[in-house]
C-alpha positions in Angstrom: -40.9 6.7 1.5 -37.5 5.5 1.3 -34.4 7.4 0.2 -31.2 5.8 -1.4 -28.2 6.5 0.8 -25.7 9.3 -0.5 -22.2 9.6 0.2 -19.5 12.3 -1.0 -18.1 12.0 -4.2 -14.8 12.7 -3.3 -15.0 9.8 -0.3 -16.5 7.8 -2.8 -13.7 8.4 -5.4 -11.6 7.3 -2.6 -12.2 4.7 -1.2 -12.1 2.9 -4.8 -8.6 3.5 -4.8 -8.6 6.4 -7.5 -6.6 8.8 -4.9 -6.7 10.2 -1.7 -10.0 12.7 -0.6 -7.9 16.4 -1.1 -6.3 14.9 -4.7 -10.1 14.1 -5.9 -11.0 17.3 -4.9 -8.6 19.0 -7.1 -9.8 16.8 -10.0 -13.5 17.4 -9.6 -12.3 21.1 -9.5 -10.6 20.2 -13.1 -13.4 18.4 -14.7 -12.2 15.8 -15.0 -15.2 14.0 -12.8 -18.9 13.8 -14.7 -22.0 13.1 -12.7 -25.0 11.8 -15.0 -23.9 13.7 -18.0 -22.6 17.0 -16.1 -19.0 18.0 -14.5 -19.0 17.1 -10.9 -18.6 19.9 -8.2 -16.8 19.7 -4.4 -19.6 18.4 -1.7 -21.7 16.5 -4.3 -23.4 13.7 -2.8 -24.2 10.7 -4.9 -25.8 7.3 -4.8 -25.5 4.1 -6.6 -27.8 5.0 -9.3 -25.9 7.9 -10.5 -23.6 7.5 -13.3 -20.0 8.4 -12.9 -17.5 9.0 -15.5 -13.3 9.9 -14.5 -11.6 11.1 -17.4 -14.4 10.1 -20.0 -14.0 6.7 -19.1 -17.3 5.1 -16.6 -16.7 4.1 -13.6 -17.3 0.5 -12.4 -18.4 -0.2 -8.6 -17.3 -3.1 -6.8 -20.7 -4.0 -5.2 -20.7 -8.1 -5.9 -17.0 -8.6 -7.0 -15.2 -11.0 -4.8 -11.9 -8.8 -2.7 -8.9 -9.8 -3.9 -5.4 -8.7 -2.4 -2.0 -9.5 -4.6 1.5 -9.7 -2.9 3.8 -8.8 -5.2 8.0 -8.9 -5.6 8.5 -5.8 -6.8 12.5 -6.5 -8.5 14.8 -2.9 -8.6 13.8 -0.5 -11.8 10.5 -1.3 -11.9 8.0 1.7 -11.1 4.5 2.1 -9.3 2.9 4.3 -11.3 0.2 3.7 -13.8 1.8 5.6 -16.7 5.3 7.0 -17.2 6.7 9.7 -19.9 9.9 7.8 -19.9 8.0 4.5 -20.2 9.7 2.2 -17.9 8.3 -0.8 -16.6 5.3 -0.7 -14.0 4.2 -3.1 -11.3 0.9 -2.4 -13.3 2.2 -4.6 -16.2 2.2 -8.1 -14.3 -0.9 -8.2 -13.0 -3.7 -10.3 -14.0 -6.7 -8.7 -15.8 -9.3 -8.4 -13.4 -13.2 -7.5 -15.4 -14.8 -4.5 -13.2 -12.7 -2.3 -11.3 -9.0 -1.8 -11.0 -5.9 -3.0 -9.0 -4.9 -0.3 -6.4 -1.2 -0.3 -5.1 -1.4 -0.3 -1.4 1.3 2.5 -0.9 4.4 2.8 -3.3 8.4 1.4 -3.5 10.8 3.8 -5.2 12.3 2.4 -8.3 15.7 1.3 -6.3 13.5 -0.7 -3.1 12.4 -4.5 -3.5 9.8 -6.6 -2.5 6.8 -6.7 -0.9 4.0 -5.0 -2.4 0.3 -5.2 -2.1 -2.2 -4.5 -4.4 -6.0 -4.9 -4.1 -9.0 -4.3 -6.1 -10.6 -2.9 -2.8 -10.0 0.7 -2.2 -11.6 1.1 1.1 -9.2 -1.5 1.8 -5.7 0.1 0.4 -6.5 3.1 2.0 -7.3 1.9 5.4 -4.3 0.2 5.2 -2.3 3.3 4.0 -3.6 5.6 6.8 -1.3 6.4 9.4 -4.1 6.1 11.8 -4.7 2.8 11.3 -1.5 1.8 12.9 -0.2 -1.0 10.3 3.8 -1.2 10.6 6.2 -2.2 8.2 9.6 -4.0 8.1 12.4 -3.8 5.7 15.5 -5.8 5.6 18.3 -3.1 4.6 22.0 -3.9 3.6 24.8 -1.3 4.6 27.9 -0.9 3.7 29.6 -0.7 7.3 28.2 -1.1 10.7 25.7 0.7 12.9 27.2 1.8 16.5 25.2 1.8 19.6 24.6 5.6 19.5 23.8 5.6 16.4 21.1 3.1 16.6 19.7 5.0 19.3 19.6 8.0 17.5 17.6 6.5 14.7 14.9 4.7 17.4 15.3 8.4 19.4 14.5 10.4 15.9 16.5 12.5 13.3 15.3 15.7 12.4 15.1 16.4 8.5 13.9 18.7 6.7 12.8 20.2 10.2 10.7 17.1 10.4 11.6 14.4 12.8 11.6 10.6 11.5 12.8 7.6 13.4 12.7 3.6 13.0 10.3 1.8 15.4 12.9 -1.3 16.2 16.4 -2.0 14.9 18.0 -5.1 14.8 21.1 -6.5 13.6 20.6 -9.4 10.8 24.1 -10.7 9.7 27.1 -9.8 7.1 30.9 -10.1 6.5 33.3 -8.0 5.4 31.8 -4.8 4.6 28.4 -5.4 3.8 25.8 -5.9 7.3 22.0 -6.4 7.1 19.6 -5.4 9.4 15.7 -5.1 10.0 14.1 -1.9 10.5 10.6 -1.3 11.3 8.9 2.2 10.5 5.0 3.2 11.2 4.4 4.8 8.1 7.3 4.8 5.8 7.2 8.0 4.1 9.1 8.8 0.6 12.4 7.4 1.3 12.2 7.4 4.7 14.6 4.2 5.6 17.3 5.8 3.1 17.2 9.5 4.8 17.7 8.0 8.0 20.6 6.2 6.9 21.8 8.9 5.4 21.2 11.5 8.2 24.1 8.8 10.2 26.3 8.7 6.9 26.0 5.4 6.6 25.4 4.1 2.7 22.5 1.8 1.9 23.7 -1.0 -1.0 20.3 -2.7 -0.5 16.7 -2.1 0.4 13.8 -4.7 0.3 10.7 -4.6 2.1 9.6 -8.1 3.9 6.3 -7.2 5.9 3.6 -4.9 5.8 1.2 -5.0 9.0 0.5 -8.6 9.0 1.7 -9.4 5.3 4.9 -11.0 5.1 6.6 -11.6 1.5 7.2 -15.7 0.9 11.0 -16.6 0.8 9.5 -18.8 -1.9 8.4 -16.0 -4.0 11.0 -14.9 -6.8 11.1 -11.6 -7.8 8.6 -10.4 -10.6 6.1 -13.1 -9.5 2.9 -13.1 -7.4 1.3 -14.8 -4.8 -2.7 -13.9 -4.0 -4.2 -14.1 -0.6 -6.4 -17.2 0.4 -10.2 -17.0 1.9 -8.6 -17.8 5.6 -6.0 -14.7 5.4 -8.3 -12.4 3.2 -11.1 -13.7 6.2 -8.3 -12.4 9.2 -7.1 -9.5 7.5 -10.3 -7.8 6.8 -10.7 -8.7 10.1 -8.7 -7.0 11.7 -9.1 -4.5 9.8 -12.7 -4.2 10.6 -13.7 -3.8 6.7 -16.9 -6.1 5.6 -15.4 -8.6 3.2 -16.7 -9.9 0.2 -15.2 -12.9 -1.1 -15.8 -16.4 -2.4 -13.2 -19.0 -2.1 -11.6 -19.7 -5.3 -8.8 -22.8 -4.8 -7.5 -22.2 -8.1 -5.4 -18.8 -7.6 -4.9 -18.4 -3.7 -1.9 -19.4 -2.5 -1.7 -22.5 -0.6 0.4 -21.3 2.5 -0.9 -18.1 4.7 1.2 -15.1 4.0 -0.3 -14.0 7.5 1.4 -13.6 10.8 -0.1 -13.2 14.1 -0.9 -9.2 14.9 -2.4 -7.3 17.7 -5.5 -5.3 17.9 -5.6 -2.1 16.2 -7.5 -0.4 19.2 -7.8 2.9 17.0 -10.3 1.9 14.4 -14.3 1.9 14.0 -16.4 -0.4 12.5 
């Protein structure tokens, strides 16, 4: 006799993009998770025959839907989040319609920070990306007014302490600028909320501009203009799951990928598992 293979609910919840483990916890604790007709409790095991309902609504598994992973120019006031009391714009409201499942923003950009953005209907996906372990960097070009000295880039690849935690850039390098306006890179491991601006901060030094250009492997298209998107092709979504040892299911589909890989070479991450 053969049994159906059960995983957690709250992985499961998870790794479609819905939130991280500990936040689907707290909503199984709220009821607001239904297993076959019942409220869900912490620990429950499920398989693919049982039916799942979050906030009333069923939920759709991606079992035979091809991957797809948007890059996205996020431009300045526009918001990550689903819904908003104050009902600004969201990155939600330019994405193409997709028929089972949902697009899941792979990390956030505060409403002031441009740029590069991914989203994906994969959650196992998103969150492997998102998780610190997985050892994905990410670059932002960054416009000050001023310029950085020596010490002080050295403090910022050293660490700052703030808040009593310490946070520091990864690499720093000059771009260009006149007058009083300078650009340059920085590269950060995780970027936590508003990490790049604290930093700059913590040196008094006044960030005019923030735009993100590379996540991991993604870079954003000079080409791309803000507002617009660009969808990864068969070859990069191939690599990228790759590298990212997740099994991929995609068929190619010539009308939306973008023509050009938005890939650039990356090593190894030696820290993940099949």
């Amino acid at each position: 006799m053969t049994h159906e293979k059960t995983e957690k609910l709250q992985k499961m919840l998870a790794e479609l993009g819905y939130g991280s483990r500990r936040e689907m916890e707290h909503w199984i604790g709220s009821g607001r998770i239904a297993v076959n007709g019942q409220p869900a409790h912490i620990g429950q095991r499920v398989t693919g025959k049982d039916r799942i309902r979050v906030d009333g609504k069923a939920l759709h598994r991606r079992s035979n839907e091809s991957s797809r992973v948007l890059v996205y120019n996020k431009p300045v006031g526009v918001i990550c989040s689903r819904r908003d009391p104050e009902g600004r714009r969201s990155v939600f409201d330019d994405l193409p319609k997709i028929r089972n499942g949902r697009w899941i923003s792979v990390g956030r950009l505060d409403i002031q920070t441009t740029g590069l953005l991914l989203l994906s209907n994969d959650g196992a996906l998103a969150n492997r990306m998102m998780h610190p372990s997985t050892g994905l960097d990410r670059e932002y070009a960054v416009r000050i007014i001023g310029k950085l000295s020596g010490e002080a880039i050295q403090r910022l690849l050293a660490g700052v302490e703030i808040d009593g935690e310490l946070h520091r850039f990864n690499d720093v390098q000059y771009y260009n600028g006149s007058s009083i306006n300078h650009w340059y890179h920085v590269v950060l491991m995780e970027g936590k909320n508003r990490e790049v601006r604290r930093l700059f901060d913590a040196e008094g030094v006044t960030v005019s501009r923030l735009k993100r250009v590379r996540f991991g492997p993604v870079v954003l298209p000079s080409t791309l203009p803000r507002g617009r998107i660009a969808e990864l092709g068969h070859a990069d979504l191939t690599s990228l799951y790759k590298l990212l040892r997740l099994p991929l299911i995609a068929r190619p589909n010539r009308r939306r990928e973008n023509r050009r890989s938005l890939l650039l070479p990356y090593p190894e991450l030696p820290n993940l598992k099949e």
